[in-house]
C-alpha angles and dihedrals in degrees: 000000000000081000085047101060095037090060090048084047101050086034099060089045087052084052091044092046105053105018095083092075097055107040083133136051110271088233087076090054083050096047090055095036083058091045099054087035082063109040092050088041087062082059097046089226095140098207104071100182131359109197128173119266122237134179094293110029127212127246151186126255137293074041123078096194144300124236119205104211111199115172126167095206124193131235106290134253125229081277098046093250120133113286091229144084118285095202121139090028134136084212101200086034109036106138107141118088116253124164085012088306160066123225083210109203086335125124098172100013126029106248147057120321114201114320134158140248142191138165104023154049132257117207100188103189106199112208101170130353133040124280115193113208131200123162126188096262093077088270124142136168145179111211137156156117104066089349119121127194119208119202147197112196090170112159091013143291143175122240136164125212110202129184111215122200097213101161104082083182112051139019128283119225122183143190132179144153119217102200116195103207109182130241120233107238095251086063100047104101097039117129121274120258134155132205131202121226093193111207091254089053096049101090114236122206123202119198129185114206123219091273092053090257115148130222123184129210137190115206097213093161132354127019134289130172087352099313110128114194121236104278109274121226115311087246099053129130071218097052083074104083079195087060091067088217102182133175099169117171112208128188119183129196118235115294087001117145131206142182129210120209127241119279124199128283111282092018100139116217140189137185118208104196086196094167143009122060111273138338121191128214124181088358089296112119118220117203123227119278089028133119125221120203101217131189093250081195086081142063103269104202113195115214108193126221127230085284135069095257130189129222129194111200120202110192131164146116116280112245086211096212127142100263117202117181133181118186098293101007139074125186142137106262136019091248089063086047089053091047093050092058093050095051081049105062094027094055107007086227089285099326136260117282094178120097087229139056084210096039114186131190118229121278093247095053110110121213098306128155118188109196116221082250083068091243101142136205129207130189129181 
């Protein structure tokens, strides 16, 4: 019973947390994005909208949203909690910064306990710090600094995403993008996988500008100057080549300059200028922590600031179905939400078979992920 209401509980602050940004059907946000896409290509100014960039930041479709996590954890505890005083704290709930971080939905370690998913893909790009998984299918994983973890959840699962602090004897920092990348309806109900894109397999290209500036890029999905990313998971809107699915991360060294090349008609694309002071692009400057909505029919060339500066790119071609979402699931229609909330409570998406909602691996365990066929993977 005690299992019961905590899944009702964490349930219903998952619903109140990320429902705000889609009241409506995505399909409203594409219709205007389309709108405004036509009306600046008409006057060939390649960037269409710059906004500034929150906590979860919109996107275009096929995308749901993207979140920037940014956490200055302390030194870790014997449970690889933080070593400091939570005082002060809504732990369960605990999302704005204090000390330099959030415990999340954390009590014991910052993070996400189990929690489900249907509908949709997370793509969670690891940049520092160490993120354990475990899913309801028996699954589990140790991945970080520069990993990223894809996955399906399809007809529904439940995963946690826990943030251990494993260093006792030095801080923690961690950063990490978790990327919602939307199913076609006729992938929906597929059944959930995940795949690893360990940081050695994740192609790095490395460019040097007429003026010898350089300028770094991960192909994390996609293909750029003839890098093409690790295959991402079968059922996937990015398993399509045709789709132009693209997460590029981009990092530029001061007064560095880049150009990305043209993508397809229709193709939707996006620039997070997550760090750095300004770029310019078509002598318009956008300021740092800002998005611009760019023609990715067109040449986009980047123009750096006086500061290295670091650049997400979200690309791909819209699925342009209603979208109605609705906190952890994604689906077409409110009858499919209802239902998946239904198959939810009547099956759990399979259960739990970990003694704890924020399950955690021990400290000494090195990148691992073990898949619910029992396949395992094991990194230095």
């Amino acid at each position: 019973m005690e299992r019961n209401n905590q899944r009702r509980t964490f349930l219903q602050k998952m619903s109140l947390g990320v429902t705000t940004l889609f009241t409506l059907p995505l399909s409203n946000f594409a219709s205007s994005f389309k709108n405004e896409y036509d009306k600046k290509a008409k006057s060939m100014n390649p960037v269409l909208k710059v906004k500034p960039l929150g906590f979860q930041w919109e996107t275009a479709d096929p995308f749901l949203f993207c979140v920037h996590h940014e956490d200055k954890f302390p030194k870790g505890n014997d449970e690889m909690g933080p070593a400091t005083s939570m005082e002060g704290r809504h732990l369960g709930d605990d999302f704005i910064i204090k000390d330099g971080f959030r415990m999340y939905h954390g009590k014991r370690v910052p993070g996400f306990p189990g929690h489900p998913h249907r509908g949709f893909e997370t793509i969670t790009v690891v940049r520092e710090g160490i993120v354990d998984h475990a899913d309801s299918l028996g699954a589990a994983g140790r991945y970080g600094n520069g990993d990223v973890q894809w996955m399906t959840a399809g007809k529904g699962v439940q995963h946690s995403e826990m943030f251990p602090l494993i260093h006792k004897d030095k801080e923690n920092p961690m950063e990490l993008f978790q990327i919602w990348l939307n199913l076609p309806r006729k992938n929906k109900m597929v059944e959930p996988y995940f795949t690893m894109l360990w940081s050695d397999s994740i192609p790095k290209i490395i460019l040097k500008d007429n003026q010898n500036k350089e300028v770094k890029i991960e192909v994390i999905a996609g293909k750029l100057f003839g890098k093409t990313a690790p295959p991402p998971p079968p059922n996937s809107w990015a398993s399509d080549p045709s789709n132009e699915v693209a997460v590029w991360n981009i990092k530029m060294q001061a007064n560095a300059s880049l150009t990305l090349p043209k993508a397809s008609k229709g193709v939707n694309r996006t620039l997070y200028f997550y760090e750095g002071d300004a770029i310019n692009i078509a002598e318009q400057t956008i300021p740092k922590y800002h998005a611009a909505e760019v023609n990715a029919e067109s040449e986009i060339t980047i123009q750096n600031g006086n500061h290295i500066s670091r650049i997400l790119v979200l690309q791909g071609k819209p699925i342009d179905e209603p979208v109605i979402q609705y906190g952890p699931f994604v689906m077409n229609t409110k009858e499919e939400i209802h239902q998946a909330f239904d198959d939810y409570h009547k099956t759990q998406f399979g259960g739990w078979p970990w003694s704890r909602a924020d399950q955690t691996h021990p400290r000494s365990e090195g990148r691992f992920a073990l898949h619910a066929d029992g396949r395992k993977e094991v990194k230095s």
